[in-house]
N, C-alpha and C positions, 0 to 999 in steps of 0.2 A: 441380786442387786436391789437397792432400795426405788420406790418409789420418789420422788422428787417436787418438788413444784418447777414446773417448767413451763418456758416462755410461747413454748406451741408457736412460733412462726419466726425462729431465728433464720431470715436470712439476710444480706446483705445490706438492703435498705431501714430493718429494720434495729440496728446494732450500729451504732454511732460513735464516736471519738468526742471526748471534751476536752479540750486543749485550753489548759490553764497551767497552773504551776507543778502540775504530773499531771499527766496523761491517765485520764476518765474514758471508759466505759460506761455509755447510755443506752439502754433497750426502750426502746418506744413500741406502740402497738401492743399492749400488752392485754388487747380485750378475749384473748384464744386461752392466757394461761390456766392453766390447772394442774392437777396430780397428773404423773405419767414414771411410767418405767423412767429410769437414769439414762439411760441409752437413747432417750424420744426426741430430745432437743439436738442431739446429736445425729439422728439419723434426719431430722427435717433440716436439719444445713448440710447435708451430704444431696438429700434430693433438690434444695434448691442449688445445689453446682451444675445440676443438669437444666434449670431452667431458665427461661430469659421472662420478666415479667414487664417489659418495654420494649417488647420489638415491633416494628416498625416491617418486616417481612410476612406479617400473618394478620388477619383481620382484627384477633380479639388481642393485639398485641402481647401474646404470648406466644413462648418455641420453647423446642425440647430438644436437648442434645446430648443424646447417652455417650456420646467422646466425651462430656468434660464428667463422668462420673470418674469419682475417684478411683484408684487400681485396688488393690487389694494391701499391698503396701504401704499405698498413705493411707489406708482404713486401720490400718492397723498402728501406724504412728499417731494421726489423730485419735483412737481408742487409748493407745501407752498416756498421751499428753496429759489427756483428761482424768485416764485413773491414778496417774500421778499427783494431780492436784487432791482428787477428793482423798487417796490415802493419805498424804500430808496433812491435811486441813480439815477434815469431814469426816472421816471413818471414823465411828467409835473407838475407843481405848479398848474395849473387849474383844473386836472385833481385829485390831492392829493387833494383838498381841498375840494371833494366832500364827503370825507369820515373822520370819525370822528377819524378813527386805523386805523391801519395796519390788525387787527383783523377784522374790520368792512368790508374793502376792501374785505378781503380772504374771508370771511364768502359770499360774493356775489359773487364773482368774481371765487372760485375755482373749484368749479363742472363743470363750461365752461371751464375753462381753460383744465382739467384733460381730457375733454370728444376733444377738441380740438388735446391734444397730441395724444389722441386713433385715430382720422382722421388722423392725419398726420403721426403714423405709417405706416397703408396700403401705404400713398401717397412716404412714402419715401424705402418703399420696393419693388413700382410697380415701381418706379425713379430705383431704383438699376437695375432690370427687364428690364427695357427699355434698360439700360450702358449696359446689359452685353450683350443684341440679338446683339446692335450697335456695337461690338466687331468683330461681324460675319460679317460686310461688309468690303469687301475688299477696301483700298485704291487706288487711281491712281497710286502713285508710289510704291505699297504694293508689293512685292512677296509670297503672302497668300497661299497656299495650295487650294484648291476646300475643302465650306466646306463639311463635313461628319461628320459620330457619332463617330468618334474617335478624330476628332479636339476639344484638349481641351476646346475650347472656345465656341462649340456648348454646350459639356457637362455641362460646366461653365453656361450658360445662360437654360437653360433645371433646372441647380439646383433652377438658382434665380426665376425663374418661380412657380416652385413649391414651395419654401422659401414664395411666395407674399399668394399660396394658401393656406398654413397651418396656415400663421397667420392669414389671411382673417377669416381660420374658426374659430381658437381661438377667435378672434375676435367678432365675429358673439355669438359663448358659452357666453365672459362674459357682452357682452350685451341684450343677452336673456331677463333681467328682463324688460328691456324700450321698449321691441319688438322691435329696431330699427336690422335689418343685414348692414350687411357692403357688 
């Protein structure tokens, strides 16, 4: 699969509706994009299903809830959706013309793809993990506090830390059958 420009922090907040005379799609935020596998944008809206970035139950108002990860079925419906689109619309002509369907394509191509997005879950939780330690360094012209366990932004990075290690293990559960761990 190809590399892409992608939006690096598609979730919910930041993928908007413009409601005019058809119905617009706005992505905001867009200081994270760069190159990434095809699969990256897709796997950072699959990790943020499991996250809450306004809760109101946790100090650094953030929570983790590996019940709303998607099953394995809607990963695999979300995966058909999108490689639907790009071979419609995106895929080279050299590239369609290897394949007979769109049917024929997915029937190859989507267990890579599906197993792909499962990679770039960790990659884009250990990326989170990494934003938020980098939070904890103080600027040149920063007036920061010294950090400690009561700076929110330690606690904040202490959460996404452990956020990377919970999916890791779920991770690790629902690929058990192929032996592979994450």
């Amino acid at each position: 699969f190809p590399y892409v420009m992608g939006h690096n922090d598609s979730q919910e907040n930041n993928v908007l509706v413009k409601h005019s005379e058809k119905l617009e799609l706005v992505l905001i935020d867009v200081e994270y994009a760069g190159w990434n596998p095809m699969a990256f944008d897709l796997a950072n809206y699959y990790a943020e299903t499991m996250f809450e970035n306004a809760s109101k139950a946790t100090e650094t108002g953030t929570a983790t809830f590996l019940e709303n990860m998607m099953t394995e079925a809607e990963t695999k419906e979300f995966a058909r959706a999108y490689l639907a689109t790009y071979y419609e619309h995106y895929m080279p002509v050299e590239q369609k013309a290897a394949y007979d369907s769109f049917n024929s394509y997915v029937k190859e191509k989507l267990a890579i793809f599906v197993k792909q997005i499962y990679d770039c879950v960790l990659l884009d939780v250990f990326f989170w993990g990494v934003w938020s330690i980098n939070l904890l360094k103080p600027t040149v012209d920063s007036c920061a506090p010294a950090v400690n366990k009561d700076f929110m932004n330690y606690t904040f990075a202490e959460a996404c830390v452990a956020r990377f290690e919970l999916v890791q293990k779920s991770m690790n559960k629902m690929n058990a059958i192929d032996g592979k761990d994450y």
